[in-house]
N, C-alpha and C positions, 0 to 999 in steps of 0.2 A: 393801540390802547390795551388789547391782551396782555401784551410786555410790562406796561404799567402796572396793571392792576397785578400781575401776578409779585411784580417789585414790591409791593404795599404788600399784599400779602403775608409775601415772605417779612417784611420788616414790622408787620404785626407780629405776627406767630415767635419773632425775635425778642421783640421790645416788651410785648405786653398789650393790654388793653387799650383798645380803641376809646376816645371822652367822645360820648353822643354829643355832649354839647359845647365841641371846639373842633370836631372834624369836618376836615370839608369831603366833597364828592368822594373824591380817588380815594381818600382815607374808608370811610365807611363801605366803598364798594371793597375796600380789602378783606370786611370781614367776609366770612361764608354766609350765602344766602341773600346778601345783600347787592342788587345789582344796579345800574342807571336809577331805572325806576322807584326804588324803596329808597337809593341815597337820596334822589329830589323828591322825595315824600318825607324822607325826618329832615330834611334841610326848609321844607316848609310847614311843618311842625313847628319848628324854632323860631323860625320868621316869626308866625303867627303866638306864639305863646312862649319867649325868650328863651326857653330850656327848658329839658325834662329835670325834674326832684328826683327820680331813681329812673334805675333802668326799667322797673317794672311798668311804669308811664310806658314808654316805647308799644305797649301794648293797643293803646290810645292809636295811633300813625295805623292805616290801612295796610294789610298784609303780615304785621306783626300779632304774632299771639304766642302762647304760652309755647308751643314747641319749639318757634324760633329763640325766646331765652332759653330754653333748658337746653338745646344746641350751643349757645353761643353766651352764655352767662361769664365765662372765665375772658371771651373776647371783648368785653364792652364794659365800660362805665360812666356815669353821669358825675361830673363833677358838682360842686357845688351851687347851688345859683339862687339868688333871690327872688321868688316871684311875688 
């Protein structure tokens, strides 16, 4: 599982930014700071409330606040979504 996540990683840090609201598990544990437990916390975010509007939402989800974006702002994005 190490192998993986560091795969992901490496193919964030490559590609670009993580969509909060099309990644699954492995994807989001690629970012930094984001581990099991925070990916099955914005994966049930979603569940419950279809998508975040910006990354700032993200702040909404247990665990996330202002230092995890100012960390990780250039690694994440929320795509578009209608709520």
């Amino acid at each position: 599982m190490k192998l993986l996540s560091l795969l992901i990683m490496g193919a964030v840090l490559s590609f670009g930014a993580v969509d909060i609201n099309k990644a699954d598990k492995a994807e989001l544990m690629g970012i930094k700071g984001i581990g099991e437990a925070k990916a099955n916390a914005i994966l049930e975010y979603r569940k419950a409330n279809d998508c975040f509007s910006n990354i700032e939402e993200l702040k909404e989800v247990k665990g996330f606040g202002e230092r995890f974006l100012e960390k990780n702002r250039d690694a994440i994005t929320a795509s578009s979504c209608s709520k």
